[in-house]
LUMBA-294944 format. One line per field, with one value per residue (C-alpha): residue number from 1; residue in one letter; x, y, z. Coordinates in nm, 3 decimals, padded with zeros to 5 digits. Example, Ala and Ser with C-alpha at 12.3 -4.5 7.8 and 13.67 -1.06 7.14 Angstrom:
! residues 2
kekol = (1/2)
kolvo = (A/S)
px = (01.230/01.367)
py = (-00.450/-00.106)
pz = (00.780/00.714)
This chain:
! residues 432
kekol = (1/2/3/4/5/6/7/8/9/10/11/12/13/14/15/16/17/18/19/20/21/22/23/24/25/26/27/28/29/30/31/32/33/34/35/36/37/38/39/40/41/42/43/44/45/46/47/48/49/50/51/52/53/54/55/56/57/58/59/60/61/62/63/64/65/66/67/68/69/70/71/72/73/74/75/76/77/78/79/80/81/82/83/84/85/86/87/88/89/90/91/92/93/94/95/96/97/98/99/100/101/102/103/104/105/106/107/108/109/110/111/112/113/114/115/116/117/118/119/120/121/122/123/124/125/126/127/128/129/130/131/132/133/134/135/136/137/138/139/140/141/142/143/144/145/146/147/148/149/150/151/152/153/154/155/156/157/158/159/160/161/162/163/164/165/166/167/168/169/170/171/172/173/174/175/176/177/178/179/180/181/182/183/184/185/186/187/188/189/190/191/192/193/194/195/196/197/198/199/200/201/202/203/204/205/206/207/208/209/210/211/212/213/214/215/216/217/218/219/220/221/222/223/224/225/226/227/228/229/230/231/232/233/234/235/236/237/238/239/240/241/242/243/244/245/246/247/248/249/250/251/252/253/254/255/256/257/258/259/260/261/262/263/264/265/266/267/268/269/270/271/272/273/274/275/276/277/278/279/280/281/282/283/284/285/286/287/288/289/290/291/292/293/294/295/296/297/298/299/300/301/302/303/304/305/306/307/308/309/310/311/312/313/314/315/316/317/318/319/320/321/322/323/324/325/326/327/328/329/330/331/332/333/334/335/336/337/338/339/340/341/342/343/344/345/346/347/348/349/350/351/352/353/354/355/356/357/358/359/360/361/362/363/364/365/366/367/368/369/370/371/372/373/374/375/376/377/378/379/380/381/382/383/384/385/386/387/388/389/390/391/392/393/394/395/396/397/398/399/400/401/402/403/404/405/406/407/408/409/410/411/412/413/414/415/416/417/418/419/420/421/422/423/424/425/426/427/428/429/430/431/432)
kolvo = (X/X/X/X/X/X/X/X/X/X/X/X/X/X/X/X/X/X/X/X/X/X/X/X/X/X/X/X/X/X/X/X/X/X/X/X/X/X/X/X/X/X/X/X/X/X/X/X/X/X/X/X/X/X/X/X/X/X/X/X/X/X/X/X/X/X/X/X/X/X/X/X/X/X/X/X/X/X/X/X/X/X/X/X/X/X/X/X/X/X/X/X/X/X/X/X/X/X/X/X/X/X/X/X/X/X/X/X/X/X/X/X/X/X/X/X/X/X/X/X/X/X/X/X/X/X/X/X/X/X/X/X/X/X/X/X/X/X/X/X/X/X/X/X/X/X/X/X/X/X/X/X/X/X/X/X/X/X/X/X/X/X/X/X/X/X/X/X/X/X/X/X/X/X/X/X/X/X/X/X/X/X/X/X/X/X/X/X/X/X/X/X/X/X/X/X/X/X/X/X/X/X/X/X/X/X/X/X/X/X/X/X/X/X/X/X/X/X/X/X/X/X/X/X/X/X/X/X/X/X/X/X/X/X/X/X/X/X/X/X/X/X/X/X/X/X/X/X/X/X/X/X/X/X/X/X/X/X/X/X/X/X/X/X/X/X/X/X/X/X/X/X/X/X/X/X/X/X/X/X/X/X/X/X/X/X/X/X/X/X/X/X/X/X/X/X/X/X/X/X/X/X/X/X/X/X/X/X/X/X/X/X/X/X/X/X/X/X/X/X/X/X/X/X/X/X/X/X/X/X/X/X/X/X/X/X/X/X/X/X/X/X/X/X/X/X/X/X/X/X/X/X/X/X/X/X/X/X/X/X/X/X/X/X/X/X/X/X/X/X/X/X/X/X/X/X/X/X/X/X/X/X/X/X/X/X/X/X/X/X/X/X/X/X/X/X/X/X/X/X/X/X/X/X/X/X/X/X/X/X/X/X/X/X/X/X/X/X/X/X/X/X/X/X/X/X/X/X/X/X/X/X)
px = (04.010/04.130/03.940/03.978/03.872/03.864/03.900/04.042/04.313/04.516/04.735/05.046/05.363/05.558/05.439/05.453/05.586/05.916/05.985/05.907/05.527/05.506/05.705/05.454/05.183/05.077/04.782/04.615/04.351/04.230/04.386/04.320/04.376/04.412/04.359/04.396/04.320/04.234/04.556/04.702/04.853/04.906/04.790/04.845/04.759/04.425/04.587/04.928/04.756/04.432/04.677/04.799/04.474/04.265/04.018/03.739/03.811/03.496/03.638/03.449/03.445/03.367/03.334/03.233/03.480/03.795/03.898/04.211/04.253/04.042/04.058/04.252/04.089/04.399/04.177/03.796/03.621/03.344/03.161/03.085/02.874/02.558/02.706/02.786/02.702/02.671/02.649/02.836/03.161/03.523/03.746/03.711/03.353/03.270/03.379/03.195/02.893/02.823/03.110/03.186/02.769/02.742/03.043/02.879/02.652/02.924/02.983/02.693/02.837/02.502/02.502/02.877/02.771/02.519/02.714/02.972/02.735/02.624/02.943/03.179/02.888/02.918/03.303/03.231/02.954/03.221/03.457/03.673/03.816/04.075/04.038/04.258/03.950/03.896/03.676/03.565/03.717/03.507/03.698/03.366/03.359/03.676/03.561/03.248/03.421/03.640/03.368/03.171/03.482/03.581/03.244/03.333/03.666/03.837/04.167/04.085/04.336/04.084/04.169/04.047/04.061/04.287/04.161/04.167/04.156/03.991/03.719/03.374/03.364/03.164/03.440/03.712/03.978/04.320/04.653/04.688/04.314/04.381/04.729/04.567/04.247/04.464/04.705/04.415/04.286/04.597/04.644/04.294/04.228/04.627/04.686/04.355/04.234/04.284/04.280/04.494/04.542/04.628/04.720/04.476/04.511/04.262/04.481/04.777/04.530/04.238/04.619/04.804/05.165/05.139/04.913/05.143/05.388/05.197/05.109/05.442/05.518/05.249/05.380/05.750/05.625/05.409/05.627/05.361/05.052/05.003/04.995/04.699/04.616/04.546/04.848/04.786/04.488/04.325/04.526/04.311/04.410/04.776/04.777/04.609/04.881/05.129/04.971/04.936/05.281/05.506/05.796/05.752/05.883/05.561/05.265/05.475/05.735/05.496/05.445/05.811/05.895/05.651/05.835/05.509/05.678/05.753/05.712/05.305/05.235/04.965/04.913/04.575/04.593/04.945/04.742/04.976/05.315/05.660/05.925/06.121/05.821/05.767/06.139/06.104/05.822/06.020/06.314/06.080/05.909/05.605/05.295/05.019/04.624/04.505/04.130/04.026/03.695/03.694/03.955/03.731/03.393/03.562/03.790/04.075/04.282/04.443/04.684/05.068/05.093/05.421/05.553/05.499/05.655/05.946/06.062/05.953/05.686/05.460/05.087/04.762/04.408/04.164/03.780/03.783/03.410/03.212/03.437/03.440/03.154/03.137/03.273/03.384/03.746/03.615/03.454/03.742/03.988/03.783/03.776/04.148/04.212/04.024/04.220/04.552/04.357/04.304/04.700/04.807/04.931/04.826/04.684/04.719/04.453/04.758/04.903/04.567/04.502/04.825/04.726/04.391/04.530/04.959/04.969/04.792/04.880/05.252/05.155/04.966/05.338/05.102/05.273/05.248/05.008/04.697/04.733/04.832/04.848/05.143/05.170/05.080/04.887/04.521/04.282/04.084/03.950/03.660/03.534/03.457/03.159/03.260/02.907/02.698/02.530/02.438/02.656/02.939/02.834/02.803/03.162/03.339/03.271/03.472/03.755/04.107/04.313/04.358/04.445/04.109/03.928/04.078/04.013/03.673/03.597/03.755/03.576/03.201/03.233/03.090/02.934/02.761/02.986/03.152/02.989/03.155/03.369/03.591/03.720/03.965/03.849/03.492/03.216/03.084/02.673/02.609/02.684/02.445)
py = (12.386/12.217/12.283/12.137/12.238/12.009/12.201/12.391/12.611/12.932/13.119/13.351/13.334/13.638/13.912/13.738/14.093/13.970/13.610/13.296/13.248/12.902/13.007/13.268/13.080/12.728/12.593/12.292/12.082/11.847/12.020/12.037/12.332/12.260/12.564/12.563/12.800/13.075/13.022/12.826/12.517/12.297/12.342/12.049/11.806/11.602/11.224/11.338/11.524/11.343/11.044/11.267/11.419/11.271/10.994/11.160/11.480/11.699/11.766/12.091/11.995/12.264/12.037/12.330/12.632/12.825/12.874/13.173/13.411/13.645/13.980/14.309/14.643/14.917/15.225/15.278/15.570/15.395/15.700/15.721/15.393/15.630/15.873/15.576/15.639/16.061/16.213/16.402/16.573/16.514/16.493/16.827/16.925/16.530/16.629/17.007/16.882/16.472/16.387/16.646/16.727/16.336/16.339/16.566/16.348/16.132/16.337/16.109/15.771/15.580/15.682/15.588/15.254/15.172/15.304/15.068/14.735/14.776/14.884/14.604/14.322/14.441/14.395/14.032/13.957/14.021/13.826/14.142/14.071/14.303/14.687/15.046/15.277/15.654/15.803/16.137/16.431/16.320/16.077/15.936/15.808/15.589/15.476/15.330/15.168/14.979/14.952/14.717/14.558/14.428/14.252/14.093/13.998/14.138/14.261/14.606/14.969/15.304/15.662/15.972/16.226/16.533/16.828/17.194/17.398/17.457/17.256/17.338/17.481/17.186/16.957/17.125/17.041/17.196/17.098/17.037/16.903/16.657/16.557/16.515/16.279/16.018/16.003/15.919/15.697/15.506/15.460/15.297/15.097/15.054/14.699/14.586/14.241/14.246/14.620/14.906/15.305/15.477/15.893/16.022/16.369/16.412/16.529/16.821/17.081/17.069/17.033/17.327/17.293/17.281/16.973/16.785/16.876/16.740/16.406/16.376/16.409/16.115/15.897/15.902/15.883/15.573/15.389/15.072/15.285/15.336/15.683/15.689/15.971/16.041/16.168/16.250/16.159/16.442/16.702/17.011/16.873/16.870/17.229/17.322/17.142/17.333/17.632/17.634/17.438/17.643/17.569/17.159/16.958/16.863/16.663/16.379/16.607/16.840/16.500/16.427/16.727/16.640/16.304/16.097/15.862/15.511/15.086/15.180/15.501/15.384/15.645/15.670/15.674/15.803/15.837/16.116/16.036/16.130/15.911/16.061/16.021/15.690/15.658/15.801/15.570/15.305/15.419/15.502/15.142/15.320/15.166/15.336/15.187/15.133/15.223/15.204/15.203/15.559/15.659/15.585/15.737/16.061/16.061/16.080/15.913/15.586/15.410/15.340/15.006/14.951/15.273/15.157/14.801/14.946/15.133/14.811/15.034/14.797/14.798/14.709/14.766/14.966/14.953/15.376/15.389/15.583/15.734/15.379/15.175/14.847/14.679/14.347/14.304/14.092/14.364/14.615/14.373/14.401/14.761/14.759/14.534/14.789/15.038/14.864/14.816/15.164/15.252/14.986/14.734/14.383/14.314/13.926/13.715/13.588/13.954/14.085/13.838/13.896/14.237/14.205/13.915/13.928/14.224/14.423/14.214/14.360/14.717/14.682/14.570/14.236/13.968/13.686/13.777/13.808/13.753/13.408/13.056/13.059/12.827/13.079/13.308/13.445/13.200/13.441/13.320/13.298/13.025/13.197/12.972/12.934/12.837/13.090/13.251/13.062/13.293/13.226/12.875/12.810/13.035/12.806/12.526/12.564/12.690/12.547/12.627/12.800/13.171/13.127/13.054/13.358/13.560/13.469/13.514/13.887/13.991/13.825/13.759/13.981/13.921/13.648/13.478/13.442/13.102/13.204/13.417/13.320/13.458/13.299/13.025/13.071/13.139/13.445/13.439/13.640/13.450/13.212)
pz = (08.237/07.946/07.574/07.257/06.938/06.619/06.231/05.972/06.171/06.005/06.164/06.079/06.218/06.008/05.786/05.438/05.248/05.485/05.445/05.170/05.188/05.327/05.652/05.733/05.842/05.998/05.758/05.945/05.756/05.968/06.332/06.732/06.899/07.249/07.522/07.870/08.140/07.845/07.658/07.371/07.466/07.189/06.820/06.539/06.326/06.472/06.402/06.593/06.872/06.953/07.097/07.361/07.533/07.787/07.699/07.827/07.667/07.491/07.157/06.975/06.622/06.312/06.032/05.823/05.967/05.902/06.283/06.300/06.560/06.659/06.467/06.597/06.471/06.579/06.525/06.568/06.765/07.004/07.085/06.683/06.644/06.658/06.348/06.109/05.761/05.773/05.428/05.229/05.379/05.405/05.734/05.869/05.759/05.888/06.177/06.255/06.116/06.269/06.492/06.774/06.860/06.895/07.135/07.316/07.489/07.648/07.968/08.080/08.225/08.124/07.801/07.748/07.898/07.694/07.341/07.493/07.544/07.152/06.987/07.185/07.071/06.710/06.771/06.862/06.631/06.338/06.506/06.599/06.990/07.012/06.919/07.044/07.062/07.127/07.355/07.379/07.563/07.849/08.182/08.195/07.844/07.901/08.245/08.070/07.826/08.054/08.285/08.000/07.811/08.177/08.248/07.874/07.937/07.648/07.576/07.518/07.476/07.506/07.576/07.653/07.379/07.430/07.257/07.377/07.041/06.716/06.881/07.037/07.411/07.507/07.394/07.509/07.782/07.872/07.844/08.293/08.301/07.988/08.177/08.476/08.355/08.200/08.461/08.734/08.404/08.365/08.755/08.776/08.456/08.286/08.311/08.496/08.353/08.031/07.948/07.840/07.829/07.552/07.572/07.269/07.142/06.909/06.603/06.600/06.417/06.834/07.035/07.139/07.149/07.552/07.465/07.259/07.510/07.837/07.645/07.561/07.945/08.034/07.811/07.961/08.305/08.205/07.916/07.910/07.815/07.423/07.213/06.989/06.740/06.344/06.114/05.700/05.679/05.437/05.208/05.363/05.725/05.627/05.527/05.859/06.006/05.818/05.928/06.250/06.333/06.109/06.298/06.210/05.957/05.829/05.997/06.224/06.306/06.548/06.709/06.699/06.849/07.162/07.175/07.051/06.850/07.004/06.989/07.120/06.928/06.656/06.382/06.252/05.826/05.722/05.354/05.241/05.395/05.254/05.280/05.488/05.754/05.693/05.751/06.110/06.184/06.110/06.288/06.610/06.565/06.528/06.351/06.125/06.130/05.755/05.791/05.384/05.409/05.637/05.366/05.076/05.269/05.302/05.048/05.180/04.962/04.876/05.154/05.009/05.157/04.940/05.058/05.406/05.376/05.184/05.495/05.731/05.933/06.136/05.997/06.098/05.997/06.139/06.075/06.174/06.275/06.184/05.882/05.824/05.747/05.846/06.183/05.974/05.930/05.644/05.494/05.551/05.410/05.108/05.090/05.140/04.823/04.653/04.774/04.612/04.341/04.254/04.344/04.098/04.376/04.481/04.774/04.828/05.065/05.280/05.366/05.428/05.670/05.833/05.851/05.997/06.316/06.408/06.194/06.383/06.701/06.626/06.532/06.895/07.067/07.128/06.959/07.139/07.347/07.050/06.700/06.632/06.816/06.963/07.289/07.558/07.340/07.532/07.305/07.140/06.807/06.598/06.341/06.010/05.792/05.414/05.360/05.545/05.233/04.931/04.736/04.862/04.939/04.593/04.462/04.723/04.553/04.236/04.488/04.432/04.727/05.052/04.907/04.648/04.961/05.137/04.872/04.862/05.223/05.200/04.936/04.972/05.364/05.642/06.004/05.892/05.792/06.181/06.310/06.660/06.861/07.163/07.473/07.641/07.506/07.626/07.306/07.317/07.458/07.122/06.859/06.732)
């Protein structure tokens, strides 16, 4: 069971806002990265390395191909794939008017199945092999999820949404029915394979008290399983907030209170944090999802990605479909850059690619297990093609070095430019 694959290999090894640049990541020209049994056992330079394999060893060479690992997407709604690209309204309007009548129709397993089939393949057709996904209020919609990203191998974290006010009737659970789902959820799918459960209340403004309360409950009796929910995301959502939590200190506090905050809680957009929150993230080792492009669809505002390092909170990004607009990583990198951009920060091509593989691999409490190819890591990777449009074909070849050429992939690349995707070291069926 032993692969090898000949090319260009990047991969990180720290977040470079924290050390020198040159220690954060392994740059490889001409390398071999060597996998067996599904995981990374040797990476390195081709002329050191080739010496040591087998003589009768298949070697995969990408002559043409940037091969890192595959990319981790740490907030995206599956059951919105359908909804993508709904005009005209911020968060909450967004929300009353596209999102919760679309959820509607996953109480039917088939359905869920099929949403499932489509949205993981657009995962792996832009290279994306890891995401933490919401479901919708429904047990079933979570049981087809799993039921599809098991038959595809992946490393996977899902959840059913808990949501039982300010919310349609049809949508609605309660507080003991919501506690009592994800517990027979986590007890059947927690840990199977490759897959993951993470407790999902919708957002504090559709979760009573009791709610927070009950989650908060699951996730001390089951310390593995991830907490998964959207914080400051849109000014008119914060006031809700304030409103219907006046006992809180602001938006993370009514979480804080229901003891939410942990190494596996993932916050959904933190765009309008104070300090003092991102403090208690920090202190909690939580993580916050950067989803720009579902920031900049609904206008939401612009993430403080300074703000966030500052206080050493762990950060990933998050495509946030179907806010968001694109499943590429690529693409979302972009739109974050923009987002800096507009702030008056940098964005560089090496932290954004941190972001977008161990980044997010750490926000997920995953390092070393995705993100980067560490010996032992699960060999999921894709090959991204610098020449797959004549665009960018043709800007590449007045590039100068490896951040121009990360640059240019993050702002002109998108699906088409992933060659190929890898599971365990098997290519996906797929890709082309």
């Amino acid at each position: 069971m032993l692969k090898v694959f000949r090319g260009e290999l990047l991969h990180f090894l720290a977040d470079p806002a924290k050390v020198p640049l040159q220690e954060s990541y392994q740059y490889i020209e001409d390398g071999l990265l060597v996998i067996e049994n599904g995981l990374v056992a040797k990476i390195g330079e081709f002329a050191e390395l080739f010496s040591t394999l087998p003589a009768d060893i298949e070697i995969t060479h990408y002559q043409k191909g940037l091969i890192i690992p595959g990319f981790i997407d740490t907030h995206v709604h599956y059951p919105q794939t359908e909804m993508i690209a709904s005009y005209g309204e911020q968060l909450l309007e967004w929300l009353e008017s596209y999102t919760f009548p679309f959820e509607r129709q996953f109480s039917d397993l088939e359905h869920g199945k099929k949403v499932a089939e489509f949205f993981l393949d657009q995962l792996l057709d832009a290279g994306t092999t890891t995401a933490l996904v919401f479901g919708t209020v429904h047990k079933e919609s979570v049981e087809a999820f799993f039921t599809i990203a098991q038959q595809k191998k992946l490393r996977m974290i899902c959840g059913k949404v808990l949501m039982d006010q300010n919310c349609p009737d049809y949508l609605s659970d309660t507080a003991q029915s919501g506690y009592d789902d994800s517990k027979a959820l986590i007890e059947k799918w927690h840990n199977t394979d490759r897959l993951q459960y993470a407790i999902t209340p919708r957002f504090a403004p559709t979760c009573s008290t009791e709610q927070l309360n009950k989650a908060g409950q699951l996730l001390a009796e089951n310390p593995s399983v991830y907490l998964h929910t959207h914080l400051s995301e849109n000014k008119a959502e914060i006031s809700w907030v304030k409103d219907l939590f006046p006992d809180s200190d602001g938006y993370l506090d009514v979480y804080d209170q229901s003891k939410l905050l942990g190494r596996r809680s993932i916050f959904a957009h933190g765009v309008h944090l104070h300090d003092s929150e991102c403090q208690r993230l920090s202190e909690t080792d939580s993580a916050i999802a950067f989803c720009p492009s579902s920031n900049l669809f609904l206008g939401s505002g612009l993430f403080n990605l300074k703000q966030a390092q500052a206080h050493n909170v762990n950060v990933g990004l998050g495509s946030d479909i179907g806010a968001g607009t694109t499943f590429s990583m690529l693409s979302t990198i972009n739109e974050g850059y923009k987002t800096q951009q507009l702030r008056g920060d940098k964005l560089g091509p090496f932290q954004s690619f941190y972001l977008a593989t161990l980044g997010g691999a750490i926000a997920l409490d995953l390092e070393g297990t995705i993100g980067n190819f560490t010996q032992g890591a699960e060999a999921d990777f894709v090959v991204l093609d610098c020449h797959a449009t004549p665009l960018m074909a043709r800007r590449m070849s007045h590039c100068k070095n490896l951040s121009e050429k990360l640059f240019i992939l993050s702002m002109l690349g998108d699906e088409r430019h992933v060659k190929s995707t890898y599971i365990m070291g098997e290519k996906v069926d797929n890709k082309a």
